[in-house]
RODO-2510 file (C-alpha; in nm, 4 decimals, decimal comma):
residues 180
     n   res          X          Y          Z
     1     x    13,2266    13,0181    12,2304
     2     x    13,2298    12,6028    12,2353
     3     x    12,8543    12,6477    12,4417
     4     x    12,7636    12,8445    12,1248
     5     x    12,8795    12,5977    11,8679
     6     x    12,7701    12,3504    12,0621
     7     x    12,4020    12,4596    12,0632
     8     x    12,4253    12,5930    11,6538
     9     x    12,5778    12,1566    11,6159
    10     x    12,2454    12,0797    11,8094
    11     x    12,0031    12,3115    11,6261
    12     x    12,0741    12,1683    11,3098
    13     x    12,0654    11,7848    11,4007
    14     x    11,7401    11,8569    11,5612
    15     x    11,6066    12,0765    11,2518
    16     x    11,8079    11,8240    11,0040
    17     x    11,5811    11,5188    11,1710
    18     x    11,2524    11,6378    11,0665
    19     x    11,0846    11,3723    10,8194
    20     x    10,9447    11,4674    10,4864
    21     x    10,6523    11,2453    10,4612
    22     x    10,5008    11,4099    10,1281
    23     x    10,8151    11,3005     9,9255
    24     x    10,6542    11,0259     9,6839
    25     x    10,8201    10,6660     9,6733
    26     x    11,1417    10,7928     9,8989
    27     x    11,0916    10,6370    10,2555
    28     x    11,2704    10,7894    10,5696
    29     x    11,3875    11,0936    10,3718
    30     x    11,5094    11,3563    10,5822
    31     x    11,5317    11,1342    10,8857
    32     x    11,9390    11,2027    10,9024
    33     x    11,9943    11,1667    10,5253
    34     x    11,8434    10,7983    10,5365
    35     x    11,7224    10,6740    10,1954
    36     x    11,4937    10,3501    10,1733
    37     x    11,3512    10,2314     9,8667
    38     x    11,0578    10,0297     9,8946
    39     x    11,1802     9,7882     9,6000
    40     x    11,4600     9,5488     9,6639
    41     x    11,5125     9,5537     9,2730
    42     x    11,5434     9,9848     9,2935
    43     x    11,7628     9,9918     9,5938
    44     x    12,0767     9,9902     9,3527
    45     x    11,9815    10,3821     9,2608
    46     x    11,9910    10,4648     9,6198
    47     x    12,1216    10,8014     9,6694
    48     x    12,1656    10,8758     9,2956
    49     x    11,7951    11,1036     9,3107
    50     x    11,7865    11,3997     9,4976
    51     x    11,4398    11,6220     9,5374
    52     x    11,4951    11,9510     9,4795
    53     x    11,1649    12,1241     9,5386
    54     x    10,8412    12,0268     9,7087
    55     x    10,5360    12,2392     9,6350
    56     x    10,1576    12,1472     9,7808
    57     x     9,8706    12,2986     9,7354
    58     x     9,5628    12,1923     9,9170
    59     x     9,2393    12,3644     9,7770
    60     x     8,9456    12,3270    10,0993
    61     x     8,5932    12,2481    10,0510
    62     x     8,2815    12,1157    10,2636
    63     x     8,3811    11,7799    10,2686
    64     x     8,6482    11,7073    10,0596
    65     x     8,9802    11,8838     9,9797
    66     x     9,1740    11,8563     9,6153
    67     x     9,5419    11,7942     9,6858
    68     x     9,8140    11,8837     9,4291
    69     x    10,1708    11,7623     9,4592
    70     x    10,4477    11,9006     9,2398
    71     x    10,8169    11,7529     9,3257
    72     x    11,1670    11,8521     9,0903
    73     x    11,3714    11,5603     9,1149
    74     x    11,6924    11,5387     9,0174
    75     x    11,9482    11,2126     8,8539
    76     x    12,3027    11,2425     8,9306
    77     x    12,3498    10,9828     8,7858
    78     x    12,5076    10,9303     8,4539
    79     x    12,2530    10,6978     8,3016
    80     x    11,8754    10,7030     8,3098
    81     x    11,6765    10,5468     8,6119
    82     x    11,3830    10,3434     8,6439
    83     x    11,2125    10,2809     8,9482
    84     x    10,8553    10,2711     9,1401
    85     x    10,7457    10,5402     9,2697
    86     x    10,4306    10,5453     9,5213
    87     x    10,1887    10,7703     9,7700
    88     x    10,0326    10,6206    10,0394
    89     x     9,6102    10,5575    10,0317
    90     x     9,5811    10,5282    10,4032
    91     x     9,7599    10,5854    10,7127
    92     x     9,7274    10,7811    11,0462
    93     x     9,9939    10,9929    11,1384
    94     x    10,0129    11,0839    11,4911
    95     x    10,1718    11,4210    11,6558
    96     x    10,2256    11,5852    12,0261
    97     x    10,1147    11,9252    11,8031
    98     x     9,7888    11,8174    11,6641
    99     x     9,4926    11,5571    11,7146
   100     x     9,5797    11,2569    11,4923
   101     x     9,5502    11,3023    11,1071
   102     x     9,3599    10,9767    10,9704
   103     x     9,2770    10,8934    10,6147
   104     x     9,1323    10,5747    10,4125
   105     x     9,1669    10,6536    10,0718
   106     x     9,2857    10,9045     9,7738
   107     x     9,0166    10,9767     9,5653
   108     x     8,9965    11,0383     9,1903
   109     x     9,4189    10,9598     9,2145
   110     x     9,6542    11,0557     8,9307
   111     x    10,0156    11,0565     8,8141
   112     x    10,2362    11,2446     8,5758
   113     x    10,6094    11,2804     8,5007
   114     x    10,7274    11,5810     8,3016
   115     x    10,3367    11,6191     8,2228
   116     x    10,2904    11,2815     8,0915
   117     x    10,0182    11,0920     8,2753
   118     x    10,1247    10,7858     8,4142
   119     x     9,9554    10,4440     8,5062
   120     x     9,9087    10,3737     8,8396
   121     x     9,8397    10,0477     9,0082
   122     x     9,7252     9,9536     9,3409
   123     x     9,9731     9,7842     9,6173
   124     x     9,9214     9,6211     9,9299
   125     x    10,1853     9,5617    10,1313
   126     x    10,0303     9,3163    10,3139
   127     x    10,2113     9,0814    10,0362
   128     x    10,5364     9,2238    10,1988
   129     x    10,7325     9,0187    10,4719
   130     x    10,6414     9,2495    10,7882
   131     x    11,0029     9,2278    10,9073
   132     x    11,1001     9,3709    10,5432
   133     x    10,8649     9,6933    10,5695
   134     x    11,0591     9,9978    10,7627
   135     x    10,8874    10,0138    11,1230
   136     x    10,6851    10,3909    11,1038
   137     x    10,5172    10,2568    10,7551
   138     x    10,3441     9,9394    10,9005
   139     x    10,0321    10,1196    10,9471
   140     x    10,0132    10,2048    10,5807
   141     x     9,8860     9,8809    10,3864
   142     x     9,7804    10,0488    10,0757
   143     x    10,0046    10,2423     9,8031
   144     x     9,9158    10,3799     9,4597
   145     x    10,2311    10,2972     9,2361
   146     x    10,3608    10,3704     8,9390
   147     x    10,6996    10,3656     8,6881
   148     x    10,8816    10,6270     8,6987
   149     x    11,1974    10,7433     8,4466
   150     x    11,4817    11,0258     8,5238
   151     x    11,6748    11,1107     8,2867
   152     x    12,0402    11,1572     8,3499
   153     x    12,1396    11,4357     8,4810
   154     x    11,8415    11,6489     8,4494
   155     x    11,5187    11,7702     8,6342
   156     x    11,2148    11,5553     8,5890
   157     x    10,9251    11,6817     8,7235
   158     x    10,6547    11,4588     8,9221
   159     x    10,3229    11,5771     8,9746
   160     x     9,9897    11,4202     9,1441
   161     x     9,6368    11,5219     9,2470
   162     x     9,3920    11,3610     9,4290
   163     x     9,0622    11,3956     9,6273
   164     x     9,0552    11,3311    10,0169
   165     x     8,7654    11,3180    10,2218
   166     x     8,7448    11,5921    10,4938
   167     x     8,4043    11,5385    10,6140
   168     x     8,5208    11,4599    10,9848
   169     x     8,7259    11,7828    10,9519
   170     x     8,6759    12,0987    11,1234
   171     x     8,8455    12,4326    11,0705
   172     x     8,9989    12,6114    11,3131
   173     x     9,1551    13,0115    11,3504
   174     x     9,4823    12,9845    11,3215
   175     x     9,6366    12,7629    11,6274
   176     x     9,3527    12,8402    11,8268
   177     x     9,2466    12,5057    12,0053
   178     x     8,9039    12,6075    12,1302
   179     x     8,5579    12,5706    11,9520
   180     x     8,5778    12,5705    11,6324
***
């Protein structure tokens, strides 16, 4: 009975680890309940917004693929927050299950909060002390960004779509790792 326990107390620190790198703005989320905010002046909302629901949608085409991101956040919080919110413009993102993902740029980006577009500005983190930036984002120097409000207590929803170039992309069956 304790071997069993034992192993179900494993299973879900294992499972519990897995990082969700899709969640806009929210760095090291689901790495063991961390919670970074990029922002020094944000980090005093940290752990007061909690996402709820994650939904992507990735339409393919010969060369390119549209991306659409819808995220339910929610405010515990008793007042209204204001922070930055971002996604990522470049990165690689490497993996024992897959060759490495690589990407330069988010084409055609935009931004909206309860279906309210939002404006967007670029950010480089290369104006960022490197020994302020959390160690598995270093490789990602570019960020779209924008203002974001919750309200207290309530749902807001965050949406964003973009255009990514999948040119040096192939398709394959299913997990099948020959020709493709």
């Amino acid at each position: 009975m304790k071997k069993l326990l034992f192993l179900a107390f494993f299973c879900v620190i294992a499972f519990a680890s897995k990082a969700n790198i899709a969640m806009p703005g929210f760095f090291n989320v689901g790495t063991g309940a961390g919670f970074v905010p990029y922002f020094r002046e944000d980090a005093v909302h940290f752990g007061k917004i909690q996402m709820k629901s994650e939904v992507i949608t990735i339409q393919l085409y010969r060369g390119y693929a549209v991306v659409k991101g819808e995220y339910l956040m929610y405010n515990h919080d008793k007042q209204k927050i204001n922070i930055k919110i971002g996604y990522p413009i470049n990165g690689t993102i490497y993996s024992n299950d897959f060759n490495a993902i690589s990407f330069q740029d988010l084409y055609e980006f935009t931004a909206s909060i309860d279906g309210e577009k939002t404006k967007n500005f670029l950010f480089k983190t290369d104006t960022i002390n490197e020994s302020h930036r959390p160690r598995h984002l270093k490789d990602i120097r570019k960020w779209y960004v924008w203002q974001a409000s919750f309200e207290p207590e309530k749902i807001t929803k965050v949406t964003v779509y973009f255009i990514v170039n999948t040119s040096q992309g192939f398709i394959r069956k299913g997990y099948d790792k020959g020709e493709t």
